[in-house]
Structures are given as C-alpha cells and as structure tokens.
C-alpha positions in Angstrom: 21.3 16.8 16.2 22.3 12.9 16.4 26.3 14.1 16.3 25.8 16.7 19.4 24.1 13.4 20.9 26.8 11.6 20.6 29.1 14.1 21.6 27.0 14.3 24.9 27.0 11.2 25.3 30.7 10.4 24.5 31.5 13.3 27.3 29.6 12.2 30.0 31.5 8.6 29.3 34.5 10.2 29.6 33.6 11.7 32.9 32.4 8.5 34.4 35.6 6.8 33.0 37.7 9.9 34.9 36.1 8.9 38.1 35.9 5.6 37.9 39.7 5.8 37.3 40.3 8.4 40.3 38.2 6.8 42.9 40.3 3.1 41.6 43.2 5.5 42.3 41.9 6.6 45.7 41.7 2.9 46.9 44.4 2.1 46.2 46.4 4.8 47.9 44.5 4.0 51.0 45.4 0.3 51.3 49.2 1.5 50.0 49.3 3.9 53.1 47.1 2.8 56.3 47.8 5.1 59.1 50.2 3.4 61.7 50.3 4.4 64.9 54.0 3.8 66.4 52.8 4.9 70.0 52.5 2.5 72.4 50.6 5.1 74.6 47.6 6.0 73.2 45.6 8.7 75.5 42.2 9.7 75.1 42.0 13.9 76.4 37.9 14.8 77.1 37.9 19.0 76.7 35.8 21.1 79.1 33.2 21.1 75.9 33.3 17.1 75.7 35.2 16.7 72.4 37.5 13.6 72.6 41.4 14.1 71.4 43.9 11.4 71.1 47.8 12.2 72.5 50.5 9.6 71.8 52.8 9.4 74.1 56.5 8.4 73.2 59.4 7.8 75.6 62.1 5.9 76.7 61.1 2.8 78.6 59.7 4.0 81.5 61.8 7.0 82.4 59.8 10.0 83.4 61.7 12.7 81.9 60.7 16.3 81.3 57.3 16.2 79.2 57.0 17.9 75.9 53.9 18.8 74.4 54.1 18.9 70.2 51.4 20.5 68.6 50.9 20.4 64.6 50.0 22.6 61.9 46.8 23.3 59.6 45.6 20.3 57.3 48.0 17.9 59.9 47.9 15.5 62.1 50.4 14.2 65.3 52.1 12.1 62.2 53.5 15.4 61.5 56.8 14.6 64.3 57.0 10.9 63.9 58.0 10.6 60.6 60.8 8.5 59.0 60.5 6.4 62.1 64.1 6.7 64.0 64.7 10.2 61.9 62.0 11.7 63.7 61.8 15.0 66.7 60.0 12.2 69.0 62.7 9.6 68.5 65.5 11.9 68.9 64.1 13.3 71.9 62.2 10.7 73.3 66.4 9.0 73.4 67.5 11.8 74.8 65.4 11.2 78.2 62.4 13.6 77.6 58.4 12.3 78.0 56.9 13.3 74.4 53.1 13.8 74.1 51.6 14.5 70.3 48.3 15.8 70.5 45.7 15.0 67.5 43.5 18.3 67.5 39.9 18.5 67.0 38.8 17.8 63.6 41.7 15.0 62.9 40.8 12.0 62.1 41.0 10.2 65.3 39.4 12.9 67.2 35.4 12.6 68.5 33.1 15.1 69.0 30.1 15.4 71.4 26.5 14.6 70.3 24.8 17.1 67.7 28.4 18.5 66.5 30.0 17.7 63.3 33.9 16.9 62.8 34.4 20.1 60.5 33.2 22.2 62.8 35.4 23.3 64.3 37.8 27.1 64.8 41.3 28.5 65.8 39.5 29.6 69.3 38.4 26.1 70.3 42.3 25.2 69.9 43.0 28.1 72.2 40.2 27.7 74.7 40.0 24.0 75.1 41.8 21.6 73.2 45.9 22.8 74.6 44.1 24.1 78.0 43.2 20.5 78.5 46.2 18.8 77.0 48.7 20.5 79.0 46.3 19.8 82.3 46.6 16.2 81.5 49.6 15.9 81.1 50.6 17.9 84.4 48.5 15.4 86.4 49.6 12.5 84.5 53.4 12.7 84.4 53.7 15.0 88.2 55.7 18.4 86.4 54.2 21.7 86.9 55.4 22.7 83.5 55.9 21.7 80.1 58.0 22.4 76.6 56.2 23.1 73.7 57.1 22.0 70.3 54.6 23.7 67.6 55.0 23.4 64.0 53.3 26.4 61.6 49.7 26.9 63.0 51.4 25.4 66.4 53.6 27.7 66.7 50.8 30.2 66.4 48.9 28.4 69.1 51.6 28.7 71.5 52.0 33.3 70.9 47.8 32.9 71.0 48.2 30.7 74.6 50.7 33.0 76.0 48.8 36.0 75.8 45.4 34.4 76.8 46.5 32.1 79.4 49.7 33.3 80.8 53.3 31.1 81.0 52.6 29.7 84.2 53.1 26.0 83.1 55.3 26.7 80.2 58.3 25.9 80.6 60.0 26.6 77.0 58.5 27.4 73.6 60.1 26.3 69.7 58.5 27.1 66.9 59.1 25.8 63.3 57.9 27.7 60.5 55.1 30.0 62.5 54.1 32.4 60.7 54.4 35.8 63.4 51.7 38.7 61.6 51.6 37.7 58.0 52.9 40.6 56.3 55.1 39.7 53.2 53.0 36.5 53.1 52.7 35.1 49.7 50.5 32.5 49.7 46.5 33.5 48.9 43.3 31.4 49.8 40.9 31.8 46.9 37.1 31.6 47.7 36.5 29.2 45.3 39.0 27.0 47.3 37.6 27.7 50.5 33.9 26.8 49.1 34.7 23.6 48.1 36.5 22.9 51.6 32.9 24.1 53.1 31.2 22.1 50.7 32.8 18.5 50.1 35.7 18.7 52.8 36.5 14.6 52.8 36.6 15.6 48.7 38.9 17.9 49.0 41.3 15.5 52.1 41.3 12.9 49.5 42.6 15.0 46.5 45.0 16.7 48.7 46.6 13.6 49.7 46.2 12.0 46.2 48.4 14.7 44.6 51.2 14.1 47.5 52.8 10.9 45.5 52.1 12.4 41.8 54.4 15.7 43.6 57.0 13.3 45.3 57.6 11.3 42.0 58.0 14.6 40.2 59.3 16.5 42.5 57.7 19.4 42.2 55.9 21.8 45.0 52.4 22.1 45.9 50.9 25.8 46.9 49.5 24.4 49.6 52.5 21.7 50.6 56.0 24.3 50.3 58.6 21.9 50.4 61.9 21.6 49.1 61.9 17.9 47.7 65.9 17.8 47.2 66.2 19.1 51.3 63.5 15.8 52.4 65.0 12.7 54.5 66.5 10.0 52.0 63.8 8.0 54.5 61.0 9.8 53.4 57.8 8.3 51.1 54.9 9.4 50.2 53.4 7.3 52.7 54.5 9.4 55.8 52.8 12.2 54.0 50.2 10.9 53.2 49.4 9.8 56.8 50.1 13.0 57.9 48.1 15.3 56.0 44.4 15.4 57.5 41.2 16.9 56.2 40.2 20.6 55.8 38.5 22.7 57.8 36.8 25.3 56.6 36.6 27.7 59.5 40.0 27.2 60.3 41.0 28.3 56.6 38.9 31.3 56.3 40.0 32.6 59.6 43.8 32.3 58.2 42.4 33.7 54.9 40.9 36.6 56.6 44.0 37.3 58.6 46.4 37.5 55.5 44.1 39.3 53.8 43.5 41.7 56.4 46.7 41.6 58.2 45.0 41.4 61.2 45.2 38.6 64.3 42.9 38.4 66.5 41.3 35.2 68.7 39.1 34.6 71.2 35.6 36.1 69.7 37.9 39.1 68.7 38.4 40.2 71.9 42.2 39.6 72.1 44.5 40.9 69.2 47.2 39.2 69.3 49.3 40.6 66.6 49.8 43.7 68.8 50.1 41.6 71.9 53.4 39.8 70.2 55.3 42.8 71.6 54.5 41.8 75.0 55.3 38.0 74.6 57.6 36.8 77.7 58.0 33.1 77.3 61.4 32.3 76.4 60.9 31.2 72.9 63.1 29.3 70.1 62.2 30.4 66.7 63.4 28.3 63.6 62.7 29.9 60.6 63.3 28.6 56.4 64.7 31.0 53.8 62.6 29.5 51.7 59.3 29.8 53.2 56.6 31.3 51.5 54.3 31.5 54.6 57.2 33.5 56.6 59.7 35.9 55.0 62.8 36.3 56.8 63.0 40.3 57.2 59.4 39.8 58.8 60.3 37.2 61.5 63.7 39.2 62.2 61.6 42.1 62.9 59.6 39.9 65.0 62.1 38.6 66.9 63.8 42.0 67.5 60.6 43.5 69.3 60.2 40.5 71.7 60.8 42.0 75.2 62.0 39.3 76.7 65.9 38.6 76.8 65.7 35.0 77.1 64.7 34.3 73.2 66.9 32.6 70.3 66.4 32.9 66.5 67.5 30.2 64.2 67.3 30.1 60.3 67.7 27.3 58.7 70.1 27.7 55.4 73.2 26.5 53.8 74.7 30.2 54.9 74.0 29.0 58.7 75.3 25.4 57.5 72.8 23.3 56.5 72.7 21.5 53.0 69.9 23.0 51.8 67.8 26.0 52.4 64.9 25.1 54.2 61.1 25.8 53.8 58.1 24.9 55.3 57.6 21.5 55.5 60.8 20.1 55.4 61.2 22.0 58.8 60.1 18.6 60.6 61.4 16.5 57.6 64.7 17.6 56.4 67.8 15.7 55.3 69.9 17.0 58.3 67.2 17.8 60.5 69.1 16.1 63.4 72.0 18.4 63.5 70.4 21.6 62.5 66.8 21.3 63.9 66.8 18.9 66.7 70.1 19.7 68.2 69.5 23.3 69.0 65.9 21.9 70.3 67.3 19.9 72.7 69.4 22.4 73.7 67.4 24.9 74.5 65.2 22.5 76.6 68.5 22.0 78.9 68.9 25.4 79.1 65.2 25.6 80.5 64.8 22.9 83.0 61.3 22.0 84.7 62.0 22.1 88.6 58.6 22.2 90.1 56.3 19.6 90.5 52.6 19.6 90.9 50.4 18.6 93.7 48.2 15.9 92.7 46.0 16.8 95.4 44.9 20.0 94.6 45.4 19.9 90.9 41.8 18.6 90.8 40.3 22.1 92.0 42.6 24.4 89.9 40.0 25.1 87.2 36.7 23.9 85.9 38.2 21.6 83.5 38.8 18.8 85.8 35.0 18.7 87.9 32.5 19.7 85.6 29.7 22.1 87.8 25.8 21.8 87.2 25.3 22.6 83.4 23.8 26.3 82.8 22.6 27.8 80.2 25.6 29.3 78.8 27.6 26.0 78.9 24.9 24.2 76.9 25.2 26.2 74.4 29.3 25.9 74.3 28.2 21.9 74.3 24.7 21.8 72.0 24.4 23.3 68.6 21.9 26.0 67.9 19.0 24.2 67.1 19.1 22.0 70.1 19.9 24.7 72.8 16.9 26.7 71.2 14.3 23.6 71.6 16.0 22.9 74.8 14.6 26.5 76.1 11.4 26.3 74.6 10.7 22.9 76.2 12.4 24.2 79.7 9.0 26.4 81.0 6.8 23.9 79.6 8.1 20.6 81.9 8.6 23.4 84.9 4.8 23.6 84.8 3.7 20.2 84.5 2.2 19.5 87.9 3.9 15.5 88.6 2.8 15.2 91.8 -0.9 15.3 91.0 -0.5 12.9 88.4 -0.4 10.2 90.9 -3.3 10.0 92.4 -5.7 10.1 89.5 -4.0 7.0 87.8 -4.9 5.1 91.3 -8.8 6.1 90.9 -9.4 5.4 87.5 -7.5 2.0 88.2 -10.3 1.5 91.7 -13.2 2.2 89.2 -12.0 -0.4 86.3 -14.2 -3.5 88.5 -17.1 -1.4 88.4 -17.2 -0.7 84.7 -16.0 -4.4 84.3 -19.3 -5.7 86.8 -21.8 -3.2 84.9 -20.6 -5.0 81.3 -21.0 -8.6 82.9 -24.2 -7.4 84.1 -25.5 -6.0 81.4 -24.4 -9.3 79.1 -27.0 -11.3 80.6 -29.6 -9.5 79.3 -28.6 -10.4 75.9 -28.7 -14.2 76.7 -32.3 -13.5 77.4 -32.9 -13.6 73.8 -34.5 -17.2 72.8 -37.3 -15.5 71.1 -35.4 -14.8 68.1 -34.3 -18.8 67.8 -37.7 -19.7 67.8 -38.5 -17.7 64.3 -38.6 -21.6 61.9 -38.0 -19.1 58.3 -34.7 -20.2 58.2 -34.1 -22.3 54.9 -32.9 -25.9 55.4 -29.4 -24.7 54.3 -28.3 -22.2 57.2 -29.3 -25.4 59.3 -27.5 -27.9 57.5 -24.2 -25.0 57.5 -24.7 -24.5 61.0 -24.9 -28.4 62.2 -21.4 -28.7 60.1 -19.7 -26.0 61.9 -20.9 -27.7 65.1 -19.8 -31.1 64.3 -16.5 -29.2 63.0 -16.4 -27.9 66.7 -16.7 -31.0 68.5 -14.4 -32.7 66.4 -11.5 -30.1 67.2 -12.4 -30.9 71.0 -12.0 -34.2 70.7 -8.6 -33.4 69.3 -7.6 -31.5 71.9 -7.0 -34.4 74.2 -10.8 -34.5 76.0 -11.9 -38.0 77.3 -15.5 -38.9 76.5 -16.9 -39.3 80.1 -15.5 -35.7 80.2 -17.7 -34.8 77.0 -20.7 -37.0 78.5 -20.5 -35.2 81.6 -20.4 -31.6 79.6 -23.1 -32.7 77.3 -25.4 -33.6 80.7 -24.4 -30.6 82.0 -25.3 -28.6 79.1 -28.7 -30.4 78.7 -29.5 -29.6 82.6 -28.3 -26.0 81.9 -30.5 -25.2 79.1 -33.4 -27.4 80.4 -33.2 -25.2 83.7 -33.2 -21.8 81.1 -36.2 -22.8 79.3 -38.1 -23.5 82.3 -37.4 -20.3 84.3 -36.5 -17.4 81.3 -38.2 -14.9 83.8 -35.5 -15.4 86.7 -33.0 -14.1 84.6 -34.3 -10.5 83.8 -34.4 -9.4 87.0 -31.2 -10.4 87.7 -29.4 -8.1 85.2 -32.2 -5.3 86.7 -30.9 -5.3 90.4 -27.9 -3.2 91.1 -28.1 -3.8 94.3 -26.8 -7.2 94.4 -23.5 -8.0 96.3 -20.3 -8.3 94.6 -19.9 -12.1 94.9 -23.2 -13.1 93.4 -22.4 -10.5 90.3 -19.4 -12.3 89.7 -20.8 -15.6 89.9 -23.2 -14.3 87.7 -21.1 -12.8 85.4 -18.7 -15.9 85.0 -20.9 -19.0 85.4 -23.7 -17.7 83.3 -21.8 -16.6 79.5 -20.2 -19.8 79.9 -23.8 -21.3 79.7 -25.3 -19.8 77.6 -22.7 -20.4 74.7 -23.3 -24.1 75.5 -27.1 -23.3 75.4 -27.2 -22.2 72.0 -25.3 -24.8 70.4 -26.1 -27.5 72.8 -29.9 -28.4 72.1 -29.3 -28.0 68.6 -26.9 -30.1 68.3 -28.8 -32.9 70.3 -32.1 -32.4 68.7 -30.9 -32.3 65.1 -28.7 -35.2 65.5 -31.1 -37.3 67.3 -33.7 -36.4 64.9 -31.4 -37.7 61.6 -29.8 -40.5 63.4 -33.6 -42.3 64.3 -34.1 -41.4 60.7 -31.2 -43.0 58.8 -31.6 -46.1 61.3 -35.4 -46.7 60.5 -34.9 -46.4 56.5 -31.6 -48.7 57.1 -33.8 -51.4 58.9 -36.8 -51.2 56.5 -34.6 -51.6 53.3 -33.3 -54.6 55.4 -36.2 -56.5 56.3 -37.3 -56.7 52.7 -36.0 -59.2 50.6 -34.2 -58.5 47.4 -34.6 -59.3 43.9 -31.8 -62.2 43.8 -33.1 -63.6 47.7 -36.1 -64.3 45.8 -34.4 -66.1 43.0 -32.8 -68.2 45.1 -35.6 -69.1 47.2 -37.6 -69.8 44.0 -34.7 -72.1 42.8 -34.4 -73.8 45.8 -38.1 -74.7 46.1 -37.8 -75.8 42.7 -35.3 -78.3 43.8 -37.1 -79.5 46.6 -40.4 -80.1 44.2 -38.1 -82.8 42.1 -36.8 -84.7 44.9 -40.0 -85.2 46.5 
C-alpha cells in the first residue's frame, strides 16, 4: 500500500512539473511573439447585430486606389496577408496603387461582441449575414467605389461562393480564392469529436496549444493536420512569430459546421435554407481560383471539375506547382506564404484586378438608405433576439405585459397626499408627547437607594461639564439655569394646565407647534434641572458647615503652644 502511495504521489508530481513546465513555455511564447499591428488605419466596423470588427487598412500614402477587401480562413486572423512584412499580398498590392482593407472576423481576438454574447459564439451564417455585409458597406461609403475585389484565403474563399449566391455581385467587382475548398469531396482531412469537444469545452486551451506546437513544427519541419504546409516552399522571411500571430482561437460552431459538411458532403448556410453546393453551378462572378497540388483540404480533379461547371466565361484557374513553374508544389498555407509567392501568386492577382476595373462610384447621399445596416429602425421582437441571447429575450417577454400594465400616471398623485398628511401625523405625536411630561408622580416615589442618586448626580455633572466644553459662557449657563428654575417652578405650580392641552384637538396649528417645540425642550431641563440644584445645594451647605466647625476648634498642637507660651509669660512676670 505505502509503494502505490508513492507512486500516486510521484505521478501527480510529475503532472504538476508538466504544467508548470508548459504554462512557463506558454509565457514565454507570448512575450517572444506580441501581436504587431503594421496598419496605420485601424477601423472599427459595428454589424447590424452590434458586434464590433477591426479592418486594417493598408495603402500607399494617400492614394485612393481601387479597394480590396481580404478575408481569412478558419482558426486565422487579418495577420494571415501581412506577413513577412514587404513579402506580403498587402504590400505588394498596397505598391501597386490599390486601397487594401483586412477584416478581423467575429471571434478574433480583437473583435467585441454586444452585451450577453460570448466571443466563441459565433457561426459560418453570421459571417455571411453580417460581418462581410457590413464590411463591404463600409468600405463603399468610406473610400466612394461602388464595388470591390475580394481576396479570400480557404474559409474566405468559401465566404465569397456563400455571398454570391445570398447576396448577389452587385458590389463585387472581382473574386480570388486561395486554397477554398469548392464541395469537399476527396477531402482528406477528418474532425474527430473528441477534438471538437475540447474546442467546445476549453477553446483559449486548445488557441494556446495550437499556437505552442507552431515553433516545435517550424524547428522540425514537420506538418501539422490541422496547419498543411510545405515547410521547404515558406518565405526565407518567415518565423514562427508570423504564425504565431496569425493563428487565432477555435470556434466550436464554426468547426462542427465544416465537420458536418465533410462528413456529409453537404453545404448549406443560412439556417439551411440555401444550399450552396448545388448553387456553385450557378456562380457568375468572375472568379480567380488558385489552387496547391499539395492540398489536403482541395484535391485537384475536384476543383477542375469545379471550375469546368462554372457558367460564367469570365473565370481563370491557377495551380500552383513546379509543372506550372513554381519551385515547389504548393499546399495550403503556404498559399499566402510561399517562397515565390510574388511571381506566382501575387502577379496573376494583380492581374486579374486590371482586367476587372471598378468604374462606378457610389452616392454618398443615398448610400445611407440602401439597407437597414446603416439606420437602425425601432427594435422588434425578432431583432432582439438576433441581439440578446435566449435567456434574456425570454425574461425580456415575460417582463414586457407586466410594466404595460403598471398604471404610472396614478402613481403621482398618491405620493402628493401621503406627503400633505406627514404634518398631521408629525402634530398628533408632538401632541401626544406632552402627556408623558405630565408624569412627576413617578419622581416623587423616595425608594430609590442612595446609589442610583449618587450615579445619576455624576452623569449630570458629566453633562454640564461637556457643555462647558463646548464653548458656552457662564452668563449663558446662569441665564439657562434661571430659566430652567422659572420653567419648572411654573410646572409644579400649574401640572393641571398641561393635561388639557394635549386633550384639545381643536387647537390652531401655531399654538400646537409652539407647544410641541417649546415644551420637550422644557421638560428635559425640568427633570434634570431641580435635581441638580437641590442636591448640590443640599451637599455644598453641608461640606461648608463641617469645614467651618472643624475650623473654629483648636487643635491638639494650637493648644500646646498656647500652653507653652503662657508658660513663658508666668517666668517673666
């Protein structure tokens, strides 16, 4: 029994000393690799359901060149198209004259959601239905084009098929997409459920261990399930740390819905209502799709049958491998991060960008009153619960009726007669109060031991002491003390006046209140007053009397000496 002790006890050591170890790790990674944001314009975009998104905004000077909107993929951030800094899509484009704008979704890091909602909670239709919706609306009123391109990497490229078929290509100018995976057939990357519980359960957990194994894979160069990357195909500029600020957390609902869709073959958005792997056979928006031979998440035959089905004529497919002239054969990541992303990747971007110039501007004027986005109307029902979570919408309701009823006008009114009847109640006490003066009888009762007298003198003389502190001259206490002494002489002779007093109601207001504040103050006086006199008086005459006896008698050596001196005046004589 004492060895499996120890061996308890030695495990559960070694499990502290593991975390210990991998939290000290943690740290340290995160003052390595603090996110830097190279964006001197930092926007803040409010969505129609009040979730706040940041968009960094990167151009040359001030030119206001044709704006392109870059979305990134699951478990990423906007760090996913500035990285190495002067290798990057926004510095190559951002040179090349064009306004680039890259948006931090809901659920980054630097993204705020509204009262009551929590940072993980968040799904592929609020992308769809607010987040891009309100992105590419800001950006229309902020730069003055009607259009923009958009840029989307994996799940952005996703985004863009999703926003074509829900909202139309009326203010898209161009689409690229790098990597995006276009019905997942031949897909061969699986979610387990144990991974998607722990993402559900401890998502900042699983953010931290994600981004902890990045340097471990970079220093060994090896590939990640969840990170397909070809390590020898990365930018010679390329750390760990761009990765690292890149990758964001986990979002559970965001993961099962990608989950479900692999598993199920099956796409479909907006509550379900709008399937949009069948819809891809309808896309129209003139599209530029890159594509790695090495990409787990989209085999090749799969996106070449994709591509063939689009109706559209105005569409280009590029793939990314040493056969087409690169250095390497792409995959996933290294999409946005390659060696000669520049020449392969960028290039045919900003190509197809010329080939698709925005024209049309927008009027400021009315872009205001296009859609509910920009003027938010009275809040119904349905809208509070886009906004609220369940539990608040439902005590929202069941408070609703309740206040209706409440009648708020009536209110008033009583509160202004129960104040006009306060003086009454407040008369009737000071009233009554005088009736309890009228209680001398009890004083006169002489069973009271010698004690409670001698106590009660104390605490008197302990009284008039602390008024004498308090800065009172002594006419001032003479004057008080005759005062008092009239008062109560004038009680004792007329105790009968003051029980009718407190009998007649019908007195007017002025004499109650004279009553009602002269008369307490009196009577306080009165029942220390005569004591104090009396008692006093009484002890002083006393003491004096004893003092002048003992001093007219002679003492023991006065008499000596008187006897010695008559002595002395015997012998002379």
């Amino acid at each position: 029994m004492i060895i499996a002790w120890w061996i308890v006890l030695a495990a559960l050591g070694a499990l502290l000393g593991v975390a210990f170890l991998v939290m000290f790790y943690w740290s340290i990674l995160e003052s390595m690799y603090p996110e830097a944001v190279r964006s001197k314009e930092v926007h803040t975009v409010t969505t129609r359901d009040l979730w706040k998104l940041r968009m960094c905004r990167f151009r040359k000077g001030r030119t206001e060149g044709e704006p392109v909107l870059l979305v990134h993929g699951a478990l990423a951030n906007h760090h996913n198209f500035t990285a190495p800094e002067g290798h990057s899509l926004v510095d190559f484009l951002a040179a090349k004259g064009y306004d680039c704008w890259a948006i931090d979704l809901r659920g980054c890091k630097s993204s705020e959601p509204p009262f009551e909602r929590a940072k993980t909670d968040v799904s592929f239709d609020d992308y769809l239905l607010y987040d891009l919706p309100a992105a590419i609306r800001y950006i229309r009123k902020t730069t003055g084009y009607d259009k923009v391109h958009w840029v989307g990497h994996s799940m952005g490229g996703m985004l863009l098929y999703a926003y074509s078929l829900q909202h139309g290509n009326e203010h898209i100018a161009s689409g690229t997409t790098l990597g995006s995976p276009v019905g997942f057939d031949g897909v061969r990357v699986r979610l387990h459920d144990e991974l998607l519980f722990m993402v559900k359960s401890w998502p900042a957990f699983c953010g931290k261990c994600i981004r902890g194994l990045i340097p471990i894979a970079m220093l060994c160069r090896f590939t990640l399930g969840f990170f397909p990357t070809n390590m020898r195909n990365l930018h010679p500029s390329v750390n760990s740390g761009h990765f690292y600020s890149a990758i964001d957390e986990p979002l559970h609902k965001v993961l099962s819905e990608l989950a479900f869709s692999v598993r199920k073959r099956v796409w479909r958005v907006n509550k379900d209502a709008l399937d949009v792997k069948a819809g891809l056979a309808t896309l129209e928006v003139p599209l530029l799709a890159v594509y790695g031979p090495r990409d787990p998440f989209v085999p090749v035959d799969e996106a070449k049958k994709f591509f063939d089905a689009l109706p559209t004529a105005d569409k280009k497919m590029l793939v990314a491998s040493k056969e087409a002239g690169c250095e390497e054969d792409y995959s996933h990541i290294d999409l946005a991060f390659g060696r000669d992303s520049t020449r392969m990747i960028y290039g045919p971007i900003a190509k197809w960008f010329e080939a698709h110039p925005i024209v049309a501007r927008v009027n400021l004027d009315t872009i205001a009153t296009e859609d509910d986005d920009a003027v938010l109307p009275a809040l119904g029902q349905d809208r509070r619960a886009e906004i609220l979570s369940g539990d608040s919408f439902a005590r929202i309701t069941e408070q609703a009726p309740a206040r209706a009823e409440a009648p708020a006008p009536a209110a008033a009114p009583a509160k202004k007669k129960t104040a006009a009847k306060t003086p009454a109640k407040k008369k009737t006490a000071a009233k009554k109060k005088p009736a309890a003066k009228t209680k001398p009888t009890a004083k006169k009762a002489p069973a009271r031991p010698n004690t409670l007298a001698k106590k009660k003198a104390a605490a008197k003389r302990k009284t008039a002491a602390a008024a004498t502190e308090t800065g009172s001259s002594p006419k001032k206490k003479a004057t008080a003390k005759k005062a008092t002494s009239k008062k109560t002489t004038a009680a004792k002779k007329k105790p009968a006046a003051k029980k009718p007093a407190a009998k007649k109601p019908t007195a007017t207001k002025k004499a109650a209140t004279k009553k009602t504040t002269a008369k307490p103050k009196a009577t306080t006086k009165k029942k220390a007053a005569p004591k104090k006199t009396t008692a006093a008086k009484k002890k002083t005459t006393a003491k004096k009397k004893a003092e002048a006896i003992d001093k007219s008698k002679p003492s023991d050596a006065t008499r000596s000496a008187l006897a010695n001196a008559s002595a002395a005046l015997d012998k002379l004589k």
